[in-house]
Steps between C-alpha positions, in 0.01 A plus 500: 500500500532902612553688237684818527251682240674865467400682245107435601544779762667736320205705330381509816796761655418798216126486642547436890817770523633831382864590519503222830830477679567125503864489699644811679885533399664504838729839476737571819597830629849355578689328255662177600872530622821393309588187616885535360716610736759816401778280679459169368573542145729287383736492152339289204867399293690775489270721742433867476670845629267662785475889447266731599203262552602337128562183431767554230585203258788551207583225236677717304569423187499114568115272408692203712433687860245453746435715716207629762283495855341218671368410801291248701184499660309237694131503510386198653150555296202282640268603227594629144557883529558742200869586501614850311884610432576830316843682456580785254855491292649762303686391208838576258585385232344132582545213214296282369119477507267484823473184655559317881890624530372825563203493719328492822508080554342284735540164617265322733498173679182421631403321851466147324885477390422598086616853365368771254828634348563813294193734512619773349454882317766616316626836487574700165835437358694813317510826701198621718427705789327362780228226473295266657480091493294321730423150508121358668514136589152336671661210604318121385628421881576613795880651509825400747719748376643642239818687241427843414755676266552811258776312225664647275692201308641402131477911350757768525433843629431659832172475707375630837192337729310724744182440751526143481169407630311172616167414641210264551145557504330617804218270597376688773141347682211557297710508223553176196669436169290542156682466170818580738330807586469617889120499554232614808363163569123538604369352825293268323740404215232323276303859543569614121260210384250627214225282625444222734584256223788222669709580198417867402754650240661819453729684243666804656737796359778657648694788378842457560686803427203691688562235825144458474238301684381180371176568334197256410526509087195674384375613154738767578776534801762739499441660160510118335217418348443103523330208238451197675425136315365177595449187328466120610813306468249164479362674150792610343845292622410169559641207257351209288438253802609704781266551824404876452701719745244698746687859526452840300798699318444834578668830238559799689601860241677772681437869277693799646309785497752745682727591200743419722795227555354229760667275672232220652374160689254273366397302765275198442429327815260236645428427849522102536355422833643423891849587530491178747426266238671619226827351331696675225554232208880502373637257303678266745384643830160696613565749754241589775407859611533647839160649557697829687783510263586797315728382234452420139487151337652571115662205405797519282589821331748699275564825619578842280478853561173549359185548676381541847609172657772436220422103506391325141329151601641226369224283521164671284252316756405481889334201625318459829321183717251579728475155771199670639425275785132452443564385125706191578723547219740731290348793246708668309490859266782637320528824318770670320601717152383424132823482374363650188416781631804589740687697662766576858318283755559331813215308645480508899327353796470728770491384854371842615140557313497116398477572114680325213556770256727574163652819506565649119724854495479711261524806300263720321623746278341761196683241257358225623190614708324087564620182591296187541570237731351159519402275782419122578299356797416149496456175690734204533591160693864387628668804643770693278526248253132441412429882486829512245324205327197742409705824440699346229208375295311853590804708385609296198830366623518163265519579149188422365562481124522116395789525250717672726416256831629201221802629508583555797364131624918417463694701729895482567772711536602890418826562229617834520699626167698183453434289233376189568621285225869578566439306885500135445266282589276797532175214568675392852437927661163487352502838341132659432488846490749758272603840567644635190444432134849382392398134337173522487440276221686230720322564784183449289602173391615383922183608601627828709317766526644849347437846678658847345635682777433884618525668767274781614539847682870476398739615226845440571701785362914441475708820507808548330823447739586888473216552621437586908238299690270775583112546449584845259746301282260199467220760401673654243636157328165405517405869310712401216418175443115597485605764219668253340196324475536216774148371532596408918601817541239688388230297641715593852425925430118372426463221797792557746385460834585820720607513876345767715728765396429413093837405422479160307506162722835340482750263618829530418649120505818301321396155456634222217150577293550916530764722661282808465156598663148341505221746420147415686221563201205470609365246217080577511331340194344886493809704413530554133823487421609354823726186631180262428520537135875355496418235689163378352312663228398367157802523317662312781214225453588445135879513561454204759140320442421607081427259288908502317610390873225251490619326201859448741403411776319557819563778777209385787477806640655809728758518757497762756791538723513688840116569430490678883763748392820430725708764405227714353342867683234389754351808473419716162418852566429585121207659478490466164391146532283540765195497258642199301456254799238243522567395883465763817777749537691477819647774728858493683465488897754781592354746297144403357652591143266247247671265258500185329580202668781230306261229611226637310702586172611160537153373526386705178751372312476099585130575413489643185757247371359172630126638396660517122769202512191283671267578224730350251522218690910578637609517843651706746785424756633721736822507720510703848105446588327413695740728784336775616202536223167272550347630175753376183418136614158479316629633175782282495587111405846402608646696785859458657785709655852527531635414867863468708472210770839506590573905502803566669597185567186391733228260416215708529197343260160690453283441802223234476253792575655704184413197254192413615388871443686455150274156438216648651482790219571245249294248585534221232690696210940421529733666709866481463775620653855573345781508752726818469822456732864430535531172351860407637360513804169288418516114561323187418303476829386847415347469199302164657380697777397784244300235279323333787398855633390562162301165457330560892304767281463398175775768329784404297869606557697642285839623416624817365825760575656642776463878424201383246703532202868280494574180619192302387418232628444284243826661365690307720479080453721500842150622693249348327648132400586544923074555534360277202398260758354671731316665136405106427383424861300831573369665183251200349353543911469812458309511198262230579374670793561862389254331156265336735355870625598679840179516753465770675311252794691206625320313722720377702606696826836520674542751817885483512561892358823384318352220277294655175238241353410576136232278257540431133262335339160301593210774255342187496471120578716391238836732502791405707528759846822583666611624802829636533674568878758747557717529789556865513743500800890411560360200747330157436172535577197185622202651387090337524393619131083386476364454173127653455406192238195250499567174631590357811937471404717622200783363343768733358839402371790805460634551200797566626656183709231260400348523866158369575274691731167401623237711712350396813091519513506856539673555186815605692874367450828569662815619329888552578660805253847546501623913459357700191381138341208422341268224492272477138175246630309357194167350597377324186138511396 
């Protein structure tokens, strides 16, 4: 087995180099041209006026109007090209708080048929003079075509667009992608090796608001003075009973010694082997590199406008297999980030220099003047999977504490709110996990388990009806109330997030919870006096957990709802929390401003309150996660989210890629879903296709509200006495696999791309295993599924319809799926 040792090489750049130039930034003379064309604009709803080169947009008083430019452009991309759109708007009198329906937007289809929709950067609402928005897409695949507009939709007032601009990277020869960065490709592109080492390693820095070089990380490299840290993973995170993992986990500090604001790239990169051989590990499908190509291999991504390359990877680890020809069989290495020790990454292969690399940005700054980031390398068998096997025990993913794994052996199904003794029958939906505290002594006695509900980065402020919906108004309620001695609204003047103009992060919004505005605080365990303290502190402990409560009944633990922030600030520019963070600040991509990233706060906060709800043996659930984050998943025990299947009337479930990336950061510990949408329009056949996607992965679904609030559910005996059978039928499945333990490996292989293959079950020779087949396509599909198990046949029997299936000698079997069914195979012992 190779092993991709890193950090071994890395002491070895401070004393072979000095201030070395790793990559060249490729910088052209000419910029690239504009690839809209002046007369092919075309109205978005109720268009524009054209004056003077303007792009004038008035929806007067009315926040019902829609308004803007748009226009289409074909690309016909064979490779994945960086794509950049910019326009500047001028503003009167605007409504509402920034967000997509006023904005530079993008929508892209790409070459295979799928679509990225609404990338977007939203312009300032109120009045402003002229500014700029621009919006940086690299692409996950190469691009048909696609909808550029400037909108200006649901807010009164008066706008006008100008230099509407779009453009794509200029790949000129010689010239490659890095971090989504144009780059001088060397002749020899393995010439920036540090020795003559196969695998040699190298950490590089880049200063991005300089549009600097990439340099070889020394002891110090662009006025940042480095610390570098190795130590054995076999030593110091291997299990009871566990084959030590061969690998290292490398520390690396960044110290600014500039006095200055700096906005950077960590690069930590390795240098596998032949491009020729090579295969990139995903989890249903490797890819294979060109050995001339020039694009970048990233996997899939949220992207933000923060950084250099604005993507956040989804996924905290690469994985590679090297089938070097003389070796006669697979090797595989996988590195990625300590998710303890995290930050804004996006972990790459490169087809250009051949490297596998992660990618951190960030910011530097006299408040906070280090960051440390932490790395993994480490061996592994069985592609993706296997190298997600060892991650998950390396970075802590299973709870580990024995009380807490007890109870969550039984698993079942998420109640929002509602109580459940007032739905009858309550045993046939197989109820398991509360939010809210409204019976909790019944719930005690039913054997439910109780979570008090918060929700961070918020507070949800309602303003008086005389009041107007504007940010001043808002601000000066929320002035008053604070003198008055309102503990939210003081901790908003202490821990308010601020935009980059320091007015207060808002979003003015009339829902049925708060017709009002919703303040973004950023909620940092470090901020005396700040949002943290309302939400968790030791008065809050003894109000919910003391030993008075305990004498009641039992609350098991803390609920946090929309834990990524969906309606909260991305961005913080507050620098009066700067030095309260505990995570890497971050820096916006238009204008290199540093900040604090929501994901982060978000990440603080899950922390601190599982670290201190775990130690008195509680747990924590959270809704919304994992989406976009990678790093709440260890610190949490019962994850779900709220999702619409049927939104506007079309059937439209969540990708089988999308859950498997949900089960994947899970692993074994319950998932559920609730099911938000218009439930006069939902049907019987509905929820059975929603509770056999559900079962393909081992989740649970769940019911809830249409707008999240009214209409529950399990308000309504009309929906759910419809579903109880489907509830009787599905659930008790559900649970006995969900129980039984997801595994990330499955041996069993199937190469039809629309059938997913999951395992439950089979840690050892005496347990049950499980194999459950989903049809993720609108046609019946014959598939060849072979099962990787000892013996010469199998015999499984599904669940489901009773079927019995038998392998041939090779372990392999034949099935017939009908559309978006499932098949659950049990193989007995």
């Amino acid at each position: 087995m190779r092993a991709f040792c890193f950090v071994f090489f890395i002491l070895l750049v401070s004393l072979a180099e000095a201030q070395s130039v790793v990559k060249q930034v490729l910088r052209l003379d000419e910029p690239a041209p504009n690839l809209l064309q002046p007369d092919r604009f075309r109205p978005y709803g109720d268009g524009f006026e054209q004056r003077d080169g303007l792009f004038l947009c008035d929806n007067a008083g009315s926040v019902k109007s829609a308004c803007g430019v748009s226009q289409g452009v074909t690309l016909d991309q064979k490779t994945p090209i960086p794509i950049y759109a910019e326009a500047w708007s001028k503003a009167e009198d605007v409504s509402g708080s920034p967000d997509s329906d006023y904005s530079v937007y993008l929508d892209i289809a790409y070459a295979d048929g799928t679509f990225l929709w609404g990338q977007t950067a939203p312009f300032s609402t109120g009045t402003h003079d002229w500014e700029k928005r621009s919006v940086f897409v690299i692409p996950e695949k190469p691009v048909k075509s696609l909808s550029f507009y400037t909108l200006f939709r649901n807010k009164s007032g008066k706008v006008s667009f100008r230099d509407l601009k779009l453009t794509v990277a200029r790949l000129e020869s010689g010239a490659a992608l890095f971090h989504g960065v144009p780059i001088v490709l060397p002749k020899d592109s393995r010439s920036s090796r540090i020795t003559d080492n196969p695998q040699p390693i190298r950490l590089q820095l880049r200063d991005v608001a300089a549009d600097s070089d990439f340099y070889a990380l020394e002891d110090s490299t662009l006025e940042i003075r480095a610390r570098v840290r190795i130590s054995p993973l076999a030593t110091q995170h291997s299990e009871p009973g566990q084959t030590p993992t061969a690998g290292n986990y490398c520390t690396v500090t960044l110290a600014n010694q500039s006095g200055r604001d700096r906005c950077l790239t960590l690069v930590f990169a390795v240098d596998p082997g032949p491009r020729e051989t090579l295969r990139i590990c995903m989890p249903r499908k490797n890819a294979s590199l060109s050995p001339h190509g020039t694009a970048e291999h990233v996997g899939p991504v949220s992207t933000y406008p923060i950084g250099s390359s604005g993507r956040l990877s989804r996924y905290p680890i690469f994985a590679v297999e090297n089938a070097a020809a003389d070796a006669g069989a697979l090797s595989g290495g996988a590195g990625g980030l300590y998710l303890r020790q995290r930050g804004f990454f996006c972990r790459v292969n490169t087809q250009a220099t051949g490297e596998l690399f992660v990618a951190v940005d960030l910011a530097l700054t006299t408040e906070m003047p280090e960051a440390t980031l932490g790395f993994y390398e480490y061996t592994f068998d069985g592609g993706f999977r296997g190298a997600w096997d060892r991650y998950q025990r390396l970075d802590g993913f299973q709870s580990k504490e024995t009380k807490l794994a007890a109870s969550l052996e039984k698993q079942g199904v998420w109640m929002p709110f509602h109580p459940i003794s007032k739905v009858p029958d309550h045993e046939d939906f197989g109820f398991r996990f509360k939010e809210g505290v409204d019976e909790p002594g019944w719930d005690d006695d039913h054997d439910i388990l109780t979570f008090r509900y918060t929700e961070p980065m918020t507070w949800w402020m309602s303003l008086p009806e005389d009041l107007p919906r504007t940010y001043e108004a808002a601000l000066d309620h929320a002035r008053k109330l604070a003198e008055e001695g309102n503990d939210h609204a003081k901790a908003l003047f202490v821990g308010g997030m601020k935009d980059a103009d320091g007015r207060f992060s808002h979003r003015l919004l009339d829902t049925p919870w708060c017709d009002g505005v919703v303040w973004s605080l950023c909620d940092l365990p470090n901020i005396p006096g700040g949002d943290f303290e309302q939400k968790w502190s030791k008065a809050v402990r003894e109000r919910y957990y003391g030993e008075e409560i305990r004498k009641k009944y039992h609350i098991d633990g803390e609920y946090i709802d929309s834990s990524e922030g969906y309606v909260t600030a991305l961005l913080n520019f507050n620098r009066d929390h700067f030095a309260a963070v505990r995570t890497p600040l971050v820096f916006s991509r238009d204008d290199r401003n540093p900040a604090v990233f929501r994901g982060l706060v978000a990440y603080e906060y899950v922390r601190a309150i599982a670290e201190d709800v775990h130690n008195d043996n509680r747990l924590v659930m959270a809704n919304a996660t994992p989406g976009s984050l990678c790093w709440l998943a260890p610190f949490l025990d019962v994850m779900g989210t709220e999702t619409d299947w049927h939104h506007g009337g079309q059937w439209r479930p969540m990708p089988g890629d999308e859950m498997l990336y949900r089960r994947f950061l899970c692993g074994r510990k319950p998932y559920c879903f609730l099911m938000n949408t218009d439930f006069s329009q939902w049907t019987f056949e509905m929820t059975e296709k929603f509770m056999k996607r559900s079962l393909a992965f081992g989740m649970f679904p769940g019911f809830f509200s249409e707008d999240a609030s009214t209409g529950h559910y399990f308000s309504r005996p009309e929906l759910y006495d419809r579903d109880r059978p489907l509830f009787k039928r599905y659930i008790p499945l559900c649970r006995e696999i969900a129980e039984a333990g997801w595994q990330p490996v499955t041996f069993a292989q199937c190469d039809n791309d629309n059938i997913f293959v999951e395992r439950f079950g089979g840690q050892n020779g005496k347990d049950r295993i499980y194999w459950t087949i989903l049809n993720d396509s609108p046609d019946p599909q014959t598939v060849a599924i072979r099962f990787l198990i000892p013996g010469t046949a199998a015999e499984f029997t599904d669940r489901l319809s009773n079927r019995v299936f038998k392998t041939d000698a090779s372990g392999a079997t034949t099935v017939t799926i009908e559309p978006e069914d499932i098949l659950v195979l049990e193989m007995k012992p």
